[in-house]
NULO-699268 format. One record per residue (C-alpha): residue number from 1; residue in one letter; chain; z, y negated, x negated. Coordinates in pm, 1 decimal. Example, Ala and Ser with C-alpha at 12.3 -4.5 7.8 and 13.67 -1.06 7.14 Angstrom:
BEGIN
SITE  pos  code  unit        pz        py        px
SITE    1     a     A     780.0     450.0   -1230.0
SITE    2     s     A     714.0     106.0   -1367.0
***
This chain:
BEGIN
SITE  pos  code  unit        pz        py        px
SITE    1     x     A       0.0       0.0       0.0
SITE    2     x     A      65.4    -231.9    -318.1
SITE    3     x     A    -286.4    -161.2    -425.5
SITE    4     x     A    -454.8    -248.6    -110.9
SITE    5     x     A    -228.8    -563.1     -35.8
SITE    6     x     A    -318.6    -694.2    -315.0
SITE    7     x     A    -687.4    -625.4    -319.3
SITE    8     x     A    -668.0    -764.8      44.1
SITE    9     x     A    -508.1   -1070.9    -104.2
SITE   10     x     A    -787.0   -1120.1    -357.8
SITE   11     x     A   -1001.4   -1180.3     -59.3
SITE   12     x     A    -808.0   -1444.4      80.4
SITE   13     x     A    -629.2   -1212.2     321.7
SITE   14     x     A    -245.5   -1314.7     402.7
SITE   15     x     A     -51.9    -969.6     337.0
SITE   16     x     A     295.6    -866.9     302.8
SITE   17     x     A     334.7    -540.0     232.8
SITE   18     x     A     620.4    -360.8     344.7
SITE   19     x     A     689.6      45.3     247.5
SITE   20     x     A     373.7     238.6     354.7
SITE   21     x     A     265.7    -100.8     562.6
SITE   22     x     A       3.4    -343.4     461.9
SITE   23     x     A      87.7    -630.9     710.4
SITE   24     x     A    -115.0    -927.1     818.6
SITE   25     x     A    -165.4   -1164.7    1077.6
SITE   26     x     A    -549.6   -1000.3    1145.8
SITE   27     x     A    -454.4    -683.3    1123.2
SITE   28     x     A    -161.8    -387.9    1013.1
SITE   29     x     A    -250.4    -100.1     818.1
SITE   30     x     A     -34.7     199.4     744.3
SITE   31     x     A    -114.2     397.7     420.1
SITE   32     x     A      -9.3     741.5     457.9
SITE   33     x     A      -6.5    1067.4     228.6
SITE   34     x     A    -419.3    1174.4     260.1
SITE   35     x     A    -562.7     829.5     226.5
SITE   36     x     A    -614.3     865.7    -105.1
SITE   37     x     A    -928.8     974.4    -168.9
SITE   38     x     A    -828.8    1358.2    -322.2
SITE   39     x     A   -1031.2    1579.0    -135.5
SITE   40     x     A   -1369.2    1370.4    -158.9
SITE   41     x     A   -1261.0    1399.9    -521.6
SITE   42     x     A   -1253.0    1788.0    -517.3
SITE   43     x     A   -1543.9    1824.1    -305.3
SITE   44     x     A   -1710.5    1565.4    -612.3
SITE   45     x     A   -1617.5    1766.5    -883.6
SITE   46     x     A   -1706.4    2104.0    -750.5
SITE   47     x     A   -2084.4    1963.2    -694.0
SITE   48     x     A   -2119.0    1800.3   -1036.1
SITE   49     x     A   -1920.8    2111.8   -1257.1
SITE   50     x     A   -2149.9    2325.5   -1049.1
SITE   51     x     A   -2492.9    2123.3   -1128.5
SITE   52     x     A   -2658.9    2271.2   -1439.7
SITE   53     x     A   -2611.0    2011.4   -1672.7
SITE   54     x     A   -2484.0    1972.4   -2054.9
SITE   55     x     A   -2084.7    1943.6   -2049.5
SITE   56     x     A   -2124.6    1584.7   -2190.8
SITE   57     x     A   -2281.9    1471.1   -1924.0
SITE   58     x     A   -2102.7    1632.7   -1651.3
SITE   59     x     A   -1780.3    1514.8   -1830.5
SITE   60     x     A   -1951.2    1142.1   -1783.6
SITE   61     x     A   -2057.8    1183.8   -1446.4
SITE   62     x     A   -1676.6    1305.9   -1381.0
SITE   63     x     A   -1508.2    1042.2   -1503.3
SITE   64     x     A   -1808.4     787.6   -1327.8
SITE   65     x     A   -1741.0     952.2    -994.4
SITE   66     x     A   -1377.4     936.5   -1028.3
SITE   67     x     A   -1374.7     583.5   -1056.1
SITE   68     x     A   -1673.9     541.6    -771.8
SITE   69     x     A   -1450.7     681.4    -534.7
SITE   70     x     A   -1101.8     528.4    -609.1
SITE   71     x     A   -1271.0     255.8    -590.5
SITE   72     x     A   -1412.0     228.7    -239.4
SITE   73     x     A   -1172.3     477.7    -112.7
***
């Protein structure tokens, strides 16, 4: 919830965040266990370690992917 107050906040959103809570006159949001992105993760990895590829560039596409999806998760 820290995370995505304060990415909220770097978009000129008025948050307070509070627990699990993201809190804000437009709108609440509650971040639970799950919303983190983990599974599409798995699901990610599986594909690309599966892919016939040389290890250094699944190992790149790994850590690229990992990032991808943290970030817009």
């Amino acid at each position: 919830a820290k995370v995505g107050g304060f990415a909220a906040g770097l978009f000129g959103e008025d948050t307070t965040m509070v627990g699990t809570a993201i809190l804000s006159p437009r709108f609440p949001v509650n971040v639970r266990t799950g919303c983190n992105g983990l599974e599409t993760i798995y699901i990610f990895f599986a594909g690309v370690l599966a892919f016939p590829a040389p290890w250094g560039r699944k190992l790149l596409e790994l850590a690229g992917g990992f990032l991808a999806i943290q970030l817009l998760n």
